[in-house]
N, C-alpha and C positions, 0 to 999 in steps of 0.2 A: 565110047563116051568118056569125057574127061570132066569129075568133077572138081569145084574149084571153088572154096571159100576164101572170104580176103577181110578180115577182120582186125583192128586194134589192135595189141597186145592188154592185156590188163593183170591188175595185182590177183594172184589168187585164186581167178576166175570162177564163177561157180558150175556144176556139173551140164547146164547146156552149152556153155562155149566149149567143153569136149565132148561136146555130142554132137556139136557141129565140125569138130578137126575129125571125128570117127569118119562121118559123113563124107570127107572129101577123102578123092586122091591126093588134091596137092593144097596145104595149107598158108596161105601167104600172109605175113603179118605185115601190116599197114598204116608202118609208127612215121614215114614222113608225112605225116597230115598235121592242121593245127593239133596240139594238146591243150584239152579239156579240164581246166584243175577241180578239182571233188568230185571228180566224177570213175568210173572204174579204173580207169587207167593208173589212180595212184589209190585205191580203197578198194576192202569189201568189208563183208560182215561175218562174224564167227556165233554159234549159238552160247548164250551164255543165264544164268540162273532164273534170269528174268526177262529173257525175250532173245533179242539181237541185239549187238552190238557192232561198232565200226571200229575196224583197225586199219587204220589214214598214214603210207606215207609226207611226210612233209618233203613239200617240192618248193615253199618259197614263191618269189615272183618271176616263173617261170613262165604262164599264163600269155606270153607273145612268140612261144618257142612251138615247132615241130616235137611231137611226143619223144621224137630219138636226140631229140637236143638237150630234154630236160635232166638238170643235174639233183642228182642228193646231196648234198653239200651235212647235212647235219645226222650223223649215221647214229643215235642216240635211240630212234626209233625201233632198231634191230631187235637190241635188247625186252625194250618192253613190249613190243609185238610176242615174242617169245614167252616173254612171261606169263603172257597173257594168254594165249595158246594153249600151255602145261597148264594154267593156272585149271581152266576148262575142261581139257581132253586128255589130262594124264592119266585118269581113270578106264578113260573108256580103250576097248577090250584089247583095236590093234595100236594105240598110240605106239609103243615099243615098236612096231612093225617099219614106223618111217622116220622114227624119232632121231637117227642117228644122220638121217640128210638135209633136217630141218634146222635142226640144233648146231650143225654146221653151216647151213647157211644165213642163222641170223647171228652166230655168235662167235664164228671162224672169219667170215669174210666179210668186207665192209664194200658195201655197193651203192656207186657214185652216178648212173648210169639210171635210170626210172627202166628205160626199154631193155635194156640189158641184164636186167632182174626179172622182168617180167617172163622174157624170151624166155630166158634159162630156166626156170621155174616151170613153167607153160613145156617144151618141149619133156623135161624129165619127167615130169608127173605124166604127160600122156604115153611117153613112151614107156618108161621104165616100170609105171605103176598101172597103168592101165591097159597095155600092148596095143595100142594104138600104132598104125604102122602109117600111116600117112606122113606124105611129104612136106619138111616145111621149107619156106623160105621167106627171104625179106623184100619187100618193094624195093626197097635202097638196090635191088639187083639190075634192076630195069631202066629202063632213061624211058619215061612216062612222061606226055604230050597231055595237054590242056586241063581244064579244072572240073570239082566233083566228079559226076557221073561221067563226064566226059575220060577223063584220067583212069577210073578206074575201067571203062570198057577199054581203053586203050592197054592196062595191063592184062586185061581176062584173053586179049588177043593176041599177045604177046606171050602167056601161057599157053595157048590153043585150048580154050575153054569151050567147053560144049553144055557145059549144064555149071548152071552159079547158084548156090544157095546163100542166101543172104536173112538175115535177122528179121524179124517183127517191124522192127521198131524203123526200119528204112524207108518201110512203103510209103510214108509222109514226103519224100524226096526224090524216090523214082519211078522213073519212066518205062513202063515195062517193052514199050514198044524200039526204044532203041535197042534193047535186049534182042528182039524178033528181028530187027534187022540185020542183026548180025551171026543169027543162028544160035543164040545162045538160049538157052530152055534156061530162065527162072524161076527159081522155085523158095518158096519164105517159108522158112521155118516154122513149125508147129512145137511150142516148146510143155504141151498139154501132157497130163498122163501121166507124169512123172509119180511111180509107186513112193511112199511113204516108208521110211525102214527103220529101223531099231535106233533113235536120236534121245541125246542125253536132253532132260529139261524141256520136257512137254510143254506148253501142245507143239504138234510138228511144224516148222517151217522148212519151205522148201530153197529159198530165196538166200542161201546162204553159200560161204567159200566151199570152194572142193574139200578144204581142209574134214570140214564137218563131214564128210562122205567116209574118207578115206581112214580116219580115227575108228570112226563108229564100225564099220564094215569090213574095211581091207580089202583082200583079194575081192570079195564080191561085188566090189564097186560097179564094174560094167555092166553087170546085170539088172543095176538100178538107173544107168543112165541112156543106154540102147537095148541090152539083152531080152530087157522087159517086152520089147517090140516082135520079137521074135517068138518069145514064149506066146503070144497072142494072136501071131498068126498061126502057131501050131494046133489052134483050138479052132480055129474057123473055118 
C-alpha cells in the first residue's frame, strides 16, 4: 500500500498538516493551483497575551497567480514576524532549542518566493524537528491532464496511489466514487483528540502555528501530534 497526501504548501502550518505529511509515505506539495490570498498559504496564527493573533505575509496583488508564481516583493515582514515570535515564546522553556534556524531565517535570508518559503520551512520542521521521514515532492514534477478532481486523480496515478488521505474540509467538492474506480481507498482525516499541553497564556487553543508546539514542548512534539494515538491503543 502506498500512501499519498497532496496538499497546499502554507505559512507555518499548524500541527495537523504534520500529522498528515506523518501519515503518508509520499508528500506532494500542490502549489501550481489557483493562490488563495488571506488564506493559509500566506498566514497563521501565534498564541499571544490575549488570545491569537495573525502573523500575514504580504503578497500584494497576486490574487490571479498559481501559489508557486506568488512573489514577496516587500521582505519588511521577516523582521517583525520575528519580533513578534521572541516577543511571545522567548520565555518558554525550548525557545533556545530552535531559535538559531528561525532567527536565520527571518533575519539572514530575504524570501521573494511565497511557495519557496513555505516548502523549506515545511520540509525542515518535519524532518529535522520532528523525524518525520516521508517523502516529499512537488506537482510541478508531473505533466498533469485536466481540471480539479480531475487533475489531481490524474497525479495520485501517476504516484501509483493506493490509499489518498485528504483534509476535512474537501468532502464539499469530492467525489468519492471516482476514487473507487480507480482503486484508490480514501480516507478524511480526523483531526479530533488533539491532547492539550503545557501553553504559555491560557486558556488552551489548539488552532495555532507549529511554532506554538515546538517553543512550548521541543523534542516531545510528536507525542502531541500522532504519538498520543498509539499510547491509546496500548490501553485498549
Amino acid at each position: 500500500m502506498k500512501t499519498v497526501v497532496v496538499l497546499q504548501s502554507n505559512y507555518m502550518p499548524w500541527k495537523g498538516y504534520f500529522d498528515l505529511i506523518h501519515d503518508a509515505d509520499l508528500f506532494v506539495f500542490y502549489d501550481d493551483v489557483q493562490y488563495t490570498k488571506n488564506d493559509w498559504r500566506n498566514r497563521n496564527r501565534i498564541k499571544v497575551a490575549n488570545g491569537a493573533t495573525w502573523i500575514t505575509i504580504p503578497t500584494g496583488s497576486n490574487s490571479d497567480k498559481l501559489i508557486h508564481e506568488v512573489e514577496i516583493k516587500d521582505s519588511s515582514w521577516q523582521q517583525k514576524h520575528w519580533k513578534m515570535i521572541t516577543q511571545n515564546y522567548s520565555k518558554c522553556h525550548y525557545f533556545s532549542h530552535y531559535e538559531e534556524f528561525f532567527s536565520d531565517l527571518y533575519l539572514n535570508q530575504k524570501w521573494q518566493n511565497l511557495s519557496s518559503l513555505n516548502q523549506h520551512t515545511i520540509k525542515v520542521i518535519a524532518e529535522n524537528f520532528l523525524g518525520i521521514t516521508t517523502t516529499f515532492r512537488d506537482s510541478r514534477e508531473y505533466q498533469l491532464k485536466g481540471q480539479k478532481q480531475d487533475r489531481l486523480l490524474d497525479l495520485l496515478t501517476q504516484t501509483n496511489t493506493t490509499r489518498y488521505i485528504s483534509g476535512p474540509a474537501a468532502k464539499e467538492y469530492t467525489d468519492p466514487n471516482a476514487f473507487t474506480e480507480l482503486d484508490i481507498e480514501l480516507v478524511w482525516k480526523d483531526y479530533s483528540g488533539y491532547p492539550e499541553y503545557p501553553q504559555r497564556y491560557p486558556p488552551f487553543e489548539h488552532d495555532v502555528s507549529i511554532l506554538d508546539l515546538l517553543f512550548n514542548v521541543g523534542p516531545d512534539a510528536p507525542g502531541y501530534i500522532w504519538g498520543w494515538r498509539e499510547r491509546e491503543k496500548d490501553f485498549t
